[in-house]
N, C-alpha and C positions, 0 to 999 in steps of 0.2 A: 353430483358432479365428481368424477372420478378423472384425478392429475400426477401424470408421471411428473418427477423432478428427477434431472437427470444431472447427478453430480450433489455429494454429503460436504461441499465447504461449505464458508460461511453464508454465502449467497443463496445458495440450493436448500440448506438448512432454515434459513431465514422465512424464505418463499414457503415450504415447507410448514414452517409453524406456523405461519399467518394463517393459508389456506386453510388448514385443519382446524384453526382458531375460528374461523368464519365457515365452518359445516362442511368442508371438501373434505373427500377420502383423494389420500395420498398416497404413492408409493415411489420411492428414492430409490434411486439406481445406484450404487456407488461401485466402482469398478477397485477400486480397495477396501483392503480388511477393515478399516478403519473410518473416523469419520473426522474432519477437519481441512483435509485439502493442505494448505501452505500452514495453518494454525498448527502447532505441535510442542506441545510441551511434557518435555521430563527432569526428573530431579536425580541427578546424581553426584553420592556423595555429597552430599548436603548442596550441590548448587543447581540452581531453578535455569533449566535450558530450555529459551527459545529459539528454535530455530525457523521461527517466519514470525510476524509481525510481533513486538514486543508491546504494544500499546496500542488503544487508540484514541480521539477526543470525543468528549460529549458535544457534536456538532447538531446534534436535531433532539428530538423528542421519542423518536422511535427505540434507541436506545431504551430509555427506562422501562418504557413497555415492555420492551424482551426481557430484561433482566426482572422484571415483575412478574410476568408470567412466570416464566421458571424460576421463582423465588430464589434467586441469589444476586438479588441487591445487595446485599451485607457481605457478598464477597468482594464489591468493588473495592479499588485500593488506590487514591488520587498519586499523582509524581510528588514526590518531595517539593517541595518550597522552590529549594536551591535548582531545581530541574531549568526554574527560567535561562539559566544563563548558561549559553550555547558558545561552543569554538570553532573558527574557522583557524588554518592554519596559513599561514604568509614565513614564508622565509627561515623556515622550521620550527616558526612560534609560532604557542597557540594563543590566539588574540579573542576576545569576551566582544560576541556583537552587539555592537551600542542599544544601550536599552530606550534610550532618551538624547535632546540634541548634544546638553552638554557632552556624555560618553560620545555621541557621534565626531563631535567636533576634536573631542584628544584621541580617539583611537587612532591607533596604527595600522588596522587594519588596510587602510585606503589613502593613499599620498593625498595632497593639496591639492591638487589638478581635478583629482577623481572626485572630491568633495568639493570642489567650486562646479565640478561637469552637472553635478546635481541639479544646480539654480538653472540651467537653462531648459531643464525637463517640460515645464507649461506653456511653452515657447513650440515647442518640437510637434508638425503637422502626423494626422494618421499616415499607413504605408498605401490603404488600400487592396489591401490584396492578404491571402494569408500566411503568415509568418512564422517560423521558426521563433523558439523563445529566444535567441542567441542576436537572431536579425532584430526582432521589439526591443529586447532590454538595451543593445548594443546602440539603437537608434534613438530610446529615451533617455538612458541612464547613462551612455560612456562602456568601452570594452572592458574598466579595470572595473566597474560595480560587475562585469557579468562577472569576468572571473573568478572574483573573491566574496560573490553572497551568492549569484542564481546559479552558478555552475556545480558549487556543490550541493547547493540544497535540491539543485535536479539530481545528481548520484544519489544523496541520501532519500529522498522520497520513491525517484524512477527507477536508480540506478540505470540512467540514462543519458543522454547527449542535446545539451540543448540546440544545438543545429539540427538534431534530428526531428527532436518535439516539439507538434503545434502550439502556441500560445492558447490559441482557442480554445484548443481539445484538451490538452492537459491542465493550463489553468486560466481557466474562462473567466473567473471573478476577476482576476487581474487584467483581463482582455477589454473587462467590461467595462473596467474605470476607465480605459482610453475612448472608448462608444461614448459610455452615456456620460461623463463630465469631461470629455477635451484632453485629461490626462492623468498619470497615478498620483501625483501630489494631492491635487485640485481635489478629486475622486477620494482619496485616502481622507481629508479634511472633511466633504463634502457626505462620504460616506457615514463614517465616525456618527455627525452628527443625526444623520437621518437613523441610524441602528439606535442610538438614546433614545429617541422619541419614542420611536416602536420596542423598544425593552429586549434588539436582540445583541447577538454578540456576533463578533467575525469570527471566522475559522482560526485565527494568529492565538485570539483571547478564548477560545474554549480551552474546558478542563482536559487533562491528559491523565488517563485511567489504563489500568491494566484492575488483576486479579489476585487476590494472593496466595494459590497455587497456580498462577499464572495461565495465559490463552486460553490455553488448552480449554480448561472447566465449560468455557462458553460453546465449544461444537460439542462438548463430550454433554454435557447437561441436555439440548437441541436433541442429539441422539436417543439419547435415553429418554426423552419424552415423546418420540415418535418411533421407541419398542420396535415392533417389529411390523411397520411402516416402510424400514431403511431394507435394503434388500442386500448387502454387501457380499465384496469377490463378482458380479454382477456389474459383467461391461457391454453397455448401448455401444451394438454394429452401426444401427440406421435409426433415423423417427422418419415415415411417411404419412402423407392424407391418404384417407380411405373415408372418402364421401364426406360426413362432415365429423367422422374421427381421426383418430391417428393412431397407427401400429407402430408399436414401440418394440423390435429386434435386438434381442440381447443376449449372452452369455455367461451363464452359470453355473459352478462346476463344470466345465468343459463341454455343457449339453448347452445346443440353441435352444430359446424360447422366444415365448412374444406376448404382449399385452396390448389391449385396444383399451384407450382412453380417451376421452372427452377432450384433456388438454395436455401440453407438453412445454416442461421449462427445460428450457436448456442452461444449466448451469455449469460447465464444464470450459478448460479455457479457448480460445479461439481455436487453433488448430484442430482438437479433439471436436469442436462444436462442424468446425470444415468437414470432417471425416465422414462424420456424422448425418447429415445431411448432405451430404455429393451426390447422392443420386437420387436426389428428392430435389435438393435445390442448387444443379450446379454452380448458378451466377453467385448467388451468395456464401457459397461455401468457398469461391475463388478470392472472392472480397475478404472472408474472416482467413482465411489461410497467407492475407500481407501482412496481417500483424504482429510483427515482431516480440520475441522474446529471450532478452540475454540470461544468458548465465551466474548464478550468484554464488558463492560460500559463504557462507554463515561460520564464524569459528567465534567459539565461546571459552574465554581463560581465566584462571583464578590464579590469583596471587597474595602472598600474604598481606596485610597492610603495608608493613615497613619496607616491604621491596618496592611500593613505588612512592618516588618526591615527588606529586605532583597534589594539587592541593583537594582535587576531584568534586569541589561542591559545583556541579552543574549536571547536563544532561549528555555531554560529551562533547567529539568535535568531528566534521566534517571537511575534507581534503581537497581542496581546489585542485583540477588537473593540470594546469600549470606549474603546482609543487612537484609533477614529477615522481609521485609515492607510492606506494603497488597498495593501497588500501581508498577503499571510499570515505570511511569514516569510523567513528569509536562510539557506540555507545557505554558509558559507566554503568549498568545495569541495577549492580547495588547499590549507586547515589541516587536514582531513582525511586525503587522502591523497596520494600522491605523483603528481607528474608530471602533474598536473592542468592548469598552466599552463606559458608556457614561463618561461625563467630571468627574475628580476628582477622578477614579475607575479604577480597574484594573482586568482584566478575565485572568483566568487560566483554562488549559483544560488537565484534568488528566483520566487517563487509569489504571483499574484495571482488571480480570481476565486473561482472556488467558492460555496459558496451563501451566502456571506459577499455579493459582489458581483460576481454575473456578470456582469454587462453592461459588464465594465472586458475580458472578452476579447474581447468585440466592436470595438477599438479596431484598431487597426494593430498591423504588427510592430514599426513602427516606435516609434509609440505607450507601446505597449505597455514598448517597452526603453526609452524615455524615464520613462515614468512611474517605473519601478522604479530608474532612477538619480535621480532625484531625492528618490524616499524613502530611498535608502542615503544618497544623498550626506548627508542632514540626519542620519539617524540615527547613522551611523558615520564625519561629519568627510570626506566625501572631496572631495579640490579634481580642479577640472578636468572632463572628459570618460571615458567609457570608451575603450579601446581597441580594445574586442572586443565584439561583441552578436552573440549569437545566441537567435533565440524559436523555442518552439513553441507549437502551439495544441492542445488537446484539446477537441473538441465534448462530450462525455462523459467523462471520468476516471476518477471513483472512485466506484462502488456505494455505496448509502447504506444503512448500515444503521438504517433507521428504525423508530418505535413499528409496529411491524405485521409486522418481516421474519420473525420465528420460526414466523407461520404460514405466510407465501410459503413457508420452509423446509420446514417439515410438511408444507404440497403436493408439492413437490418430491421429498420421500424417501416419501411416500403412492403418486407414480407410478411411483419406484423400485423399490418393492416390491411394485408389480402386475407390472411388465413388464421379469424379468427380462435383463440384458442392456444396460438401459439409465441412464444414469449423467449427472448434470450435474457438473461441474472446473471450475470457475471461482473468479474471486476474491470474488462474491456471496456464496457457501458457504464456511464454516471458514475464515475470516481472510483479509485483503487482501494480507500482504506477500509478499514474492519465497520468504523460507523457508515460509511459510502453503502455497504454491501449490505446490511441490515436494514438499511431505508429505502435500497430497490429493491429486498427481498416483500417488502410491506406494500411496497410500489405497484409491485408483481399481482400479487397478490389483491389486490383490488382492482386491478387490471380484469383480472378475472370475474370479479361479483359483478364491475360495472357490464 
């Protein structure tokens, strides 16, 4: 069985090494020199820069298996301790979210009102119909819970708008406590105990890992054990059917080619995946061509220690759009995990546009790190200058999963299931993070045997 994979990120890489783990010859397409997609990591000047996903959790099993296969278990590197405790900011303070009821009960984060609107939550009938996460939480919880816990936790996860994003689509589990026990309390209680019995854990309680040469190691190892497998500089024009194969149209060094294969992954993000198939499958490349994606900068700073007052044991904090702030959020990178900085220094990794306010990555690089040191500097006390900047830019980022994605989906597994063989892995489909993409690359991947 011979399987184009089209697209070297996490997903494409993933799909990739299962296959060939289970007897398939593969060949990856990757239309860059490189192989990672959004994953990217460099060390300069002694500081570890990521600029796309800084971590992710051990949410399933599939994990270990990949990092076993390509023996670099022993690079795992868990979050610091102190990572639990996360900041939302209210009123130019950063406030620590309740970890338990008591902390619930004395925080500030949330007035009296907003903390009695709670108790009527198991009270509160379904909508019927599907919902923006802004419309759900607003109708279980109260406007001031959206505000000051799911609105930033949608910038920091989506960098997105919860008016815009399905409940369903983007977070299902939460969707499902209102389905299957009547409401999130009830559900959250109800849940809790059914995961004890069976020995599992929720997504809130998985561990938080990264690497310590950071991301990176994970697409560049994938690479290197599929040598020359990957085909890179090698950008897919078209995939068609041809009887019960598929011709795979690409470009290489500036010369067309083409390759006939048994099966075809499409790993690449929506709109490339649209392009791609338009005139093989116009109705579905119309569908993947609504799915939105904003724009992000990534700016990375170092500073000495003693330049900032802020006490930093946590995992950072996160900016409700009601503050009003040109930043989504701070990760502390070096309170996380090690070797992030050099000695005596501390890196912070903050996020601005999104569909919060894109047109702030339009700005310079320069700009750009300017801006984001002067919202820490007020938020978190710090004097002086940074010592280190580095940005990145994404024209596109992160897939939105908005009121309409579950039918884009339905498309999608509709053409699946006409023409066998053929498969979309990406992070548009079944969850966005690093573990999400590694569990439908295995997904994928059995798809095929079956």
């Amino acid at each position: 069985m011979r399987i184009a994979v089209v697209g070297a990120g996490i997903s494409g890489l993933s799909a990739a090494h299962f296959l060939r783990k289970a007897g398939a010859e593969v060949a990856v397409f990757e239309k860059n020199p490189g192989p990672g997609g959004t994953i990217g990591t460099k060390v300069i000047d002694g500081y570890l820069v990521e600029s796309g996903p800084n971590s992710t959790s051990e949410t399933n099993f599939v994990i270990d298996e990949l990092l076993s296969d390509l023996s670099i278990s022993d690079e795992k590197v868990y979050a610091d301790e102190t990572s639990k405790y996360r900041f939302i900011l209210r009123n130019g303070r950063l406030h620590a979210l309740p970890g338990g009821p008591g902390s619930f009960i004395s925080t500030k984060l949330w007035t009296l009102g907003g903390k009695l609107r709670l108790f009527a939550e198991p009270f509160i009938g379904k909508a019927g119909y599907e919902e923006s996460i802004a419309d759900f939480v607003t109708r279980r919880l109260g406007g001031e819970f959206l505000d000051y816990a799911i609105n930033p936790f949608v910038a920091g996860v989506y960098a997105g708008s919860p008016s815009d994003l399905s409940v369903r689509a983007a977070f299902p589990k939460l969707y499902a406590l209102e389905e299957k026990y009547g409401g999130l309390l009830k559900g959250a209680l109800l849940g809790a105990r059914e995961r004890k019995k069976r020995g599992t854990k929720a997504r809130a309680s998985a561990k938080l890992f990264s690497f310590r040469s950071g991301m990176g190691i994970l697409t560049s190892t994938i690479a290197r054990e599929l040598g020359e497998s990957i085909r890179f500089g090698a950008a897919v024009e078209s995939v068609k059917r041809d009887g019960t194969s598929f011709v795979v149209n690409y470009s290489l060094n500036a010369k067309l080619d083409s390759g006939i294969f048994d099966g075809v992954v499409l790993s690449v993000p929506a709109f490339a995946a649209a392009a791609i198939v338009k005139s093989w499958l116009p109705e579905l490349s119309s569908e993947l061509a609504k799915i939105k994606y904003p724009p992000v900068a990534v700016a990375v700073l170092g500073y000495r220690r003693e330049q900032v007052r802020t006490d930093l044991k946590g995992f950072g904090f996160l900016v409700p759009e009601v503050e009003s702030r040109k930043i989504l959020g701070t990760i502390w990178s070096s309170s996380i995990f090690p070797d992030r900085a050099p000695e005596g220094c501390v890196e912070f990794t903050s996020f601005i546009g999104g569909s919060r306010q894109p047109k702030l990555t339009a700005l310079s690089s320069e700009d750009v790190a300017r801006v984001v040191h002067e919202e820490n500097a007020a938020l978190m006390k710090i004097d002086g200058v940074p010592v280190f900047r580095a940005v990145s830019k994404w024209e596109k980022a992160i897939p939105q999963y908005n009121i309409g994605h579950l039918s884009i989906l339905d498309a999608v597994r509709h053409v699946e299931s006409l023409y066998k063989g053929f498969y979309i892995c990406s992070n548009y489909k079944d969850g966005i993070s690093v573990a999400d993409c590694i569990a439908n690359g295995k997904k994928t991947a059995e798809s095929f045997l079956a």
